[in-house]
TIVEXLUM-34622 format. One record per residue (C-alpha): residue number from 1; residue in one letter; x, y, z. Coordinates in Angstrom, 2 decimals, decimal comma, padded with zeros to 5 digits. Layout:
! TIVEXLUM-34622
site pos = NUM code = A px = X py = Y pz = Z .
...
END
This chain:
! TIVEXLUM-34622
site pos = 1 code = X px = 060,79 py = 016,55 pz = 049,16 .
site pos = 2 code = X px = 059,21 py = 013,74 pz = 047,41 .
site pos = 3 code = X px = 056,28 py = 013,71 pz = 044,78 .
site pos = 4 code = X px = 053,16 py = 012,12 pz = 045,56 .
site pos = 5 code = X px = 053,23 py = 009,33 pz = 042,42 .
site pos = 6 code = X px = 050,00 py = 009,45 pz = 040,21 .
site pos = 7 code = X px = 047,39 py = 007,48 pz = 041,07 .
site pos = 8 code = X px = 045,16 py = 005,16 pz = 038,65 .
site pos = 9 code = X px = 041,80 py = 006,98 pz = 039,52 .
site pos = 10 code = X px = 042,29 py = 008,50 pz = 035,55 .
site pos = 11 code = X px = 042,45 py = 004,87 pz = 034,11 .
site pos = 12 code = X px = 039,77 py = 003,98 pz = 036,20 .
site pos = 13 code = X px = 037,63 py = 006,61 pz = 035,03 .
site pos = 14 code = X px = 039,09 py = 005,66 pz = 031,28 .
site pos = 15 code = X px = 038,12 py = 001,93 pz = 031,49 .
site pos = 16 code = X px = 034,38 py = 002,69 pz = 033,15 .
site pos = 17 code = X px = 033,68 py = 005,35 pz = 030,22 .
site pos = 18 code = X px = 034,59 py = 002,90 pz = 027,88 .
site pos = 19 code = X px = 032,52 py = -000,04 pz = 029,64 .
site pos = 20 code = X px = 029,62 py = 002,58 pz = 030,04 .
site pos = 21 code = X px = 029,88 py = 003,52 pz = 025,84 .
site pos = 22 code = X px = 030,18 py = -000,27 pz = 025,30 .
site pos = 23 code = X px = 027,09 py = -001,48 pz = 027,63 .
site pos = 24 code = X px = 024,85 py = 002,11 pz = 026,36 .
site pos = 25 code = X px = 025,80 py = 000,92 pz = 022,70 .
site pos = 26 code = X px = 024,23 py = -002,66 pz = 023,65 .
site pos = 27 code = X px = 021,12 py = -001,73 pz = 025,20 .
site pos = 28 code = X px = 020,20 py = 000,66 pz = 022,49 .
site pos = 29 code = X px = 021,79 py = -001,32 pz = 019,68 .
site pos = 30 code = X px = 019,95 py = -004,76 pz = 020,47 .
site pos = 31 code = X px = 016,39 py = -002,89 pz = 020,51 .
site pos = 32 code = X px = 017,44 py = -001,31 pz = 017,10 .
site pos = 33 code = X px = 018,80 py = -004,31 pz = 015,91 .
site pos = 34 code = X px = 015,84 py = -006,26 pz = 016,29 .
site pos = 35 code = X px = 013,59 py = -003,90 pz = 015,30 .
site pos = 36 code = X px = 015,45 py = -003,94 pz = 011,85 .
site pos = 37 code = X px = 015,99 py = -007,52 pz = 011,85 .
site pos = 38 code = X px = 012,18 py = -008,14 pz = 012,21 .
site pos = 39 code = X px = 011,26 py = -005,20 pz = 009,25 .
site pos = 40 code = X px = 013,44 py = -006,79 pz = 007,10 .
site pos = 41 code = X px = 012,24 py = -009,86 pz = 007,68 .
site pos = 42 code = X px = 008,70 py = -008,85 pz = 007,38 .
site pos = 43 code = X px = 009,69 py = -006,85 pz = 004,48 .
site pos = 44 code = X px = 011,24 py = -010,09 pz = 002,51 .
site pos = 45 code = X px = 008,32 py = -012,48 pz = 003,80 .
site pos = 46 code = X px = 005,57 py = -010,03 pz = 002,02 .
site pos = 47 code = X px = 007,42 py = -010,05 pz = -000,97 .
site pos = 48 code = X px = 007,90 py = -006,01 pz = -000,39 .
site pos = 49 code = X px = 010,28 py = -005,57 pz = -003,42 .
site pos = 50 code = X px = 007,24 py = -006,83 pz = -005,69 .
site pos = 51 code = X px = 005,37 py = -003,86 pz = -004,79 .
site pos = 52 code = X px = 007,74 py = -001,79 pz = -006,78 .
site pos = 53 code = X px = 006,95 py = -003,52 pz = -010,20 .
site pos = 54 code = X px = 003,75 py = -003,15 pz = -012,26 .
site pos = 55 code = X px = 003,49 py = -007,00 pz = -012,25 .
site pos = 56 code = X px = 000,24 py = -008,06 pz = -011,49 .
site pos = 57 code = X px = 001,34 py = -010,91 pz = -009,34 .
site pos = 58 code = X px = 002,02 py = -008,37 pz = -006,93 .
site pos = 59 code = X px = -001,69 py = -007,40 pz = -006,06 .
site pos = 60 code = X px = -001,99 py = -011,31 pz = -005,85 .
site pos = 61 code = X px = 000,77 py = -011,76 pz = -003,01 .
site pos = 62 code = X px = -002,23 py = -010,88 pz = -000,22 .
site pos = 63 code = X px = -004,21 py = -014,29 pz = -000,76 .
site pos = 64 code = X px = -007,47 py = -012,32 pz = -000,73 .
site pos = 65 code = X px = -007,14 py = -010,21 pz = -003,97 .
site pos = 66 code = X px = -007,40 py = -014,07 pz = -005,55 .
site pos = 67 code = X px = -010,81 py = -013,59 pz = -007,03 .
site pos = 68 code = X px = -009,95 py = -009,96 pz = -008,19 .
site pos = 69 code = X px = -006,62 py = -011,37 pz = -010,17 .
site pos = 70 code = X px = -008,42 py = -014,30 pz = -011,74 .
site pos = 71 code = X px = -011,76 py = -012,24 pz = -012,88 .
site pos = 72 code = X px = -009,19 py = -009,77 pz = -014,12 .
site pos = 73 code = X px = -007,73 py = -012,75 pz = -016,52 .
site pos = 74 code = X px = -010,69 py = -013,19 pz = -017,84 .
site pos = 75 code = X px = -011,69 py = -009,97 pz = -018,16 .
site pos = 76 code = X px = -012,40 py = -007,01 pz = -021,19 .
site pos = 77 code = X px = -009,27 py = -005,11 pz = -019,67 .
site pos = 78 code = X px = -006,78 py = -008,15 pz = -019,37 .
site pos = 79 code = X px = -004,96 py = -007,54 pz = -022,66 .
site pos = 80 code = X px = -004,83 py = -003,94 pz = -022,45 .
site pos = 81 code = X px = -004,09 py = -002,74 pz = -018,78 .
site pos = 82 code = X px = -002,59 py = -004,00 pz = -015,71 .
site pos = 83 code = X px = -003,97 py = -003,21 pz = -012,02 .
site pos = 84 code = X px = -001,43 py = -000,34 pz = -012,39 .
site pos = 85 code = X px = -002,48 py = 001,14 pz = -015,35 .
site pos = 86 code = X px = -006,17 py = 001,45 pz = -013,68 .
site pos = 87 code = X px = -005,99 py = 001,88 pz = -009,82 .
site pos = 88 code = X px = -002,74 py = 003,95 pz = -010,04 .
site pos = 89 code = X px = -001,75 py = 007,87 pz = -011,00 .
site pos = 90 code = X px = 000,65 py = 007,63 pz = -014,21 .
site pos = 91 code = X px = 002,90 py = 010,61 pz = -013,01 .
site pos = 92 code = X px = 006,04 py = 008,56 pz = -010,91 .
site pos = 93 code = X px = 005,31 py = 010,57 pz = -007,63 .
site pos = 94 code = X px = 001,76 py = 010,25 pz = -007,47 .
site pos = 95 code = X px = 002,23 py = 006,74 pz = -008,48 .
site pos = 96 code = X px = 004,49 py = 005,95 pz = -005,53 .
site pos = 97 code = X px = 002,26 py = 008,03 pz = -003,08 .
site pos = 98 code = X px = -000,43 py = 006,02 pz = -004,31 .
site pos = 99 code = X px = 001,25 py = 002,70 pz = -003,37 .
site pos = 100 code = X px = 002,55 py = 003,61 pz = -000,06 .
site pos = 101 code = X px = -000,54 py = 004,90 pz = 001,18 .
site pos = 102 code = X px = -002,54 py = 002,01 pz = -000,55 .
site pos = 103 code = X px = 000,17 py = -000,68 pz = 000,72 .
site pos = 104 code = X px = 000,09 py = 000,61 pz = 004,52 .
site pos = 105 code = X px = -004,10 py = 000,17 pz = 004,18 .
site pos = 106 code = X px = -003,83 py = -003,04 pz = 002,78 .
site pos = 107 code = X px = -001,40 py = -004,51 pz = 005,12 .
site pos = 108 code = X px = -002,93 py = -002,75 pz = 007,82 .
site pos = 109 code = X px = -006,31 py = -004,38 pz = 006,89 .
site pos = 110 code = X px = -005,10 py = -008,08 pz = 006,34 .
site pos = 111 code = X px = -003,26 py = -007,91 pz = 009,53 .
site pos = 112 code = X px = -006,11 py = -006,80 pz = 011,88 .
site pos = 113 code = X px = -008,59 py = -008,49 pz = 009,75 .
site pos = 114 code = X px = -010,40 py = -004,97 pz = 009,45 .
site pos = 115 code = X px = -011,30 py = -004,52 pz = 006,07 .
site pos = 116 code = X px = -014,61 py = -004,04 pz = 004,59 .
site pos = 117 code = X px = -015,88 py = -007,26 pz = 003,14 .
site pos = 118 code = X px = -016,50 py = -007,84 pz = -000,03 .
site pos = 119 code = X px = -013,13 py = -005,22 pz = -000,02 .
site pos = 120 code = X px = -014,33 py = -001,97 pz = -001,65 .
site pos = 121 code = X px = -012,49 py = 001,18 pz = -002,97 .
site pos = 122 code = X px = -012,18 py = 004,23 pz = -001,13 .
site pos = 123 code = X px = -013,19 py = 007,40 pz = -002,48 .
site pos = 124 code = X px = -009,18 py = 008,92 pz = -003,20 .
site pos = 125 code = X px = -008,98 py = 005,62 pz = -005,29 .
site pos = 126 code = X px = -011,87 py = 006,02 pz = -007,06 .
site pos = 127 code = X px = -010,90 py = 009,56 pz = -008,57 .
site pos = 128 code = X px = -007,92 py = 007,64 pz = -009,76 .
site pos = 129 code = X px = -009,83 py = 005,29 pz = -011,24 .
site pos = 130 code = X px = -012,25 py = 007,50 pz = -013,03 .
site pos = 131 code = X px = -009,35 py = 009,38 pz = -014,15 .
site pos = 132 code = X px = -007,14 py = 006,63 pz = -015,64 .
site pos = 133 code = X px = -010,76 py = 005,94 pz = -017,40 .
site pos = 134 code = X px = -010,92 py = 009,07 pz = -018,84 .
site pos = 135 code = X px = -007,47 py = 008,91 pz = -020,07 .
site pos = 136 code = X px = -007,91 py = 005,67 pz = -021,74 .
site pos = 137 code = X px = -011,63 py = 006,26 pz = -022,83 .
site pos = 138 code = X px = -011,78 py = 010,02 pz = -023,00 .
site pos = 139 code = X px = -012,03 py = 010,85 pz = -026,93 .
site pos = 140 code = X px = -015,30 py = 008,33 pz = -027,12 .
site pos = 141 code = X px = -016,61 py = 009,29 pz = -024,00 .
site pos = 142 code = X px = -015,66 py = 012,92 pz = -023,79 .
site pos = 143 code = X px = -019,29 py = 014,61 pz = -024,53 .
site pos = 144 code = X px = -021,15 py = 012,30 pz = -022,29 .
site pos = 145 code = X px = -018,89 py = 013,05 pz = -019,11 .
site pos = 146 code = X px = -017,53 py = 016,32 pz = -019,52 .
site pos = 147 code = X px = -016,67 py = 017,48 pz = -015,85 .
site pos = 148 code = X px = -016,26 py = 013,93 pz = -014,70 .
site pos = 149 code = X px = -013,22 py = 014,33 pz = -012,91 .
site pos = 150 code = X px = -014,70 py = 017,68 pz = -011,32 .
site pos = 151 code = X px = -018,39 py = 017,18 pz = -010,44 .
site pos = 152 code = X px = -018,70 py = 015,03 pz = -007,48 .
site pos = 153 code = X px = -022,18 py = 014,48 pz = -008,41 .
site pos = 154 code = X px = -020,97 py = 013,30 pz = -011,72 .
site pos = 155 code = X px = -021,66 py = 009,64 pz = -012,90 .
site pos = 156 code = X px = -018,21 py = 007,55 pz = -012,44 .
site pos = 157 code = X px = -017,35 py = 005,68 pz = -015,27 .
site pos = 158 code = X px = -017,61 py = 002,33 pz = -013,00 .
site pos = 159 code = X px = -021,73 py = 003,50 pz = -012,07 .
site pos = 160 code = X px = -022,53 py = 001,85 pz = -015,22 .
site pos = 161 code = X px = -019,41 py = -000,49 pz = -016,09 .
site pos = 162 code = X px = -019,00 py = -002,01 pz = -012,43 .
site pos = 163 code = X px = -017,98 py = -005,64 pz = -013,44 .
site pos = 164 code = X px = -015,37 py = -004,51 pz = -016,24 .
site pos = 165 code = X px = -012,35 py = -005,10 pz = -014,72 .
site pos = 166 code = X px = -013,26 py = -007,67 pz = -012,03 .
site pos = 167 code = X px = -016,17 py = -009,18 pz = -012,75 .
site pos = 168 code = X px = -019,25 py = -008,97 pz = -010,45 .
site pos = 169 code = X px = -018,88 py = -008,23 pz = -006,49 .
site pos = 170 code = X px = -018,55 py = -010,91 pz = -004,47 .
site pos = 171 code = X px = -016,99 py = -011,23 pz = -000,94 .
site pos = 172 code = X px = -016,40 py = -014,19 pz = 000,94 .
site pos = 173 code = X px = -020,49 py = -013,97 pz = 002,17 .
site pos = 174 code = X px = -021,44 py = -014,20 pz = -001,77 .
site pos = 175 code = X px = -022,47 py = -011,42 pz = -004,39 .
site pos = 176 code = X px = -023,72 py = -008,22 pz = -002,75 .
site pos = 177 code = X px = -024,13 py = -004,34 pz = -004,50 .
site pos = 178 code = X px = -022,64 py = -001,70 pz = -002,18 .
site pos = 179 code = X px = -024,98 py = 001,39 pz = -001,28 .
site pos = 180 code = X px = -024,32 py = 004,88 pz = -003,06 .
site pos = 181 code = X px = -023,49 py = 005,45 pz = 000,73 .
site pos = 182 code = X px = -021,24 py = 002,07 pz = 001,44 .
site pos = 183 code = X px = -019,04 py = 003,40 pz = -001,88 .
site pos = 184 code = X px = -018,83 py = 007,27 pz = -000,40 .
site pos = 185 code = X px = -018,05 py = 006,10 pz = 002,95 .
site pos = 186 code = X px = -016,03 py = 002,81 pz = 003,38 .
END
């Protein structure tokens, strides 16, 4: 009696697993691929790793913080604090919390064009900001706004010292004071 001999239906199967692996791999390595290729790209044409730093520059890269850089040159604040030392926590994860959240905003807002004009701080940044005040400013300033950082009916530090760090408001329509409400509610 003779054996039936083994057919190739195994290799078969064999080679189109393979091919199927190879051509799955493509399709959902090329989307990937891209997708990668075009953050890093994006990444490196923003200048991302500069957002890391404390360098100034930085907050310069997005060609509409110009007037804020230069009026901070000239400004009170320019020899003793950096945009970091004011609009940033000081512990390293709120810092970094801060940035993220503030860099997704900002390149949010300079990609759709959506931003408030003449660009204004949001409330979250303004606690930071009267807190970094405090810290600085705290042992001269300590009786006259004790529960500052606690009273949100408290007078911020920038209510009466508005153009200290950058100078006057100004937007690209000219000089213009935000409302109690415009500040509160971006």
């Amino acid at each position: 009696m003779e054996t039936p001999e083994p057919t190739n239906s195994g290799e078969k199967c064999g080679i189109l697993s393979r091919f199927s692996r190879v051509t799955l791999g493509c399709l959902l390595g090329a989307p990937v691929g891209l997708l990668a290729g075009l953050g890093f790209f994006t990444f490196n044409y923003a200048e991302g790793l500069s957002y890391l730093s404390s360098d100034p520059q930085a907050c310069m890269n997005c060609h509409i913080m110009r007037s804020q850089f230069d009026s901070w040159q000239k400004g009170s604040h320019h020899g003793a604090a950096k945009c970091v030392d004011c609009h940033l926590p000081h512990d390293f994860i709120g810092k970094y919390m801060a940035k993220s959240n503030n860099g997704y905003h900002h390149s949010k807002g300079f990609t759709l064009q959506d931003f408030h004009e003449p660009i204004m701080i949001k409330p979250g940044n303004s606690r930071i900001l009267q807190d970094n005040c405090l810290r600085c400013h705290g042992g001269m300033v300590h009786d006259l706004v004790a529960g500052a950082t606690t009273d949100p009916r408290s007078v911020e530090c920038v209510h009466c010292h508005r153009s200290v760090g950058h100078g006057e408001t100004a937007g690209l329509g000219g000089r213009r004071d935000a409302t109690a409400d415009e500040r509160e509610n971006p």
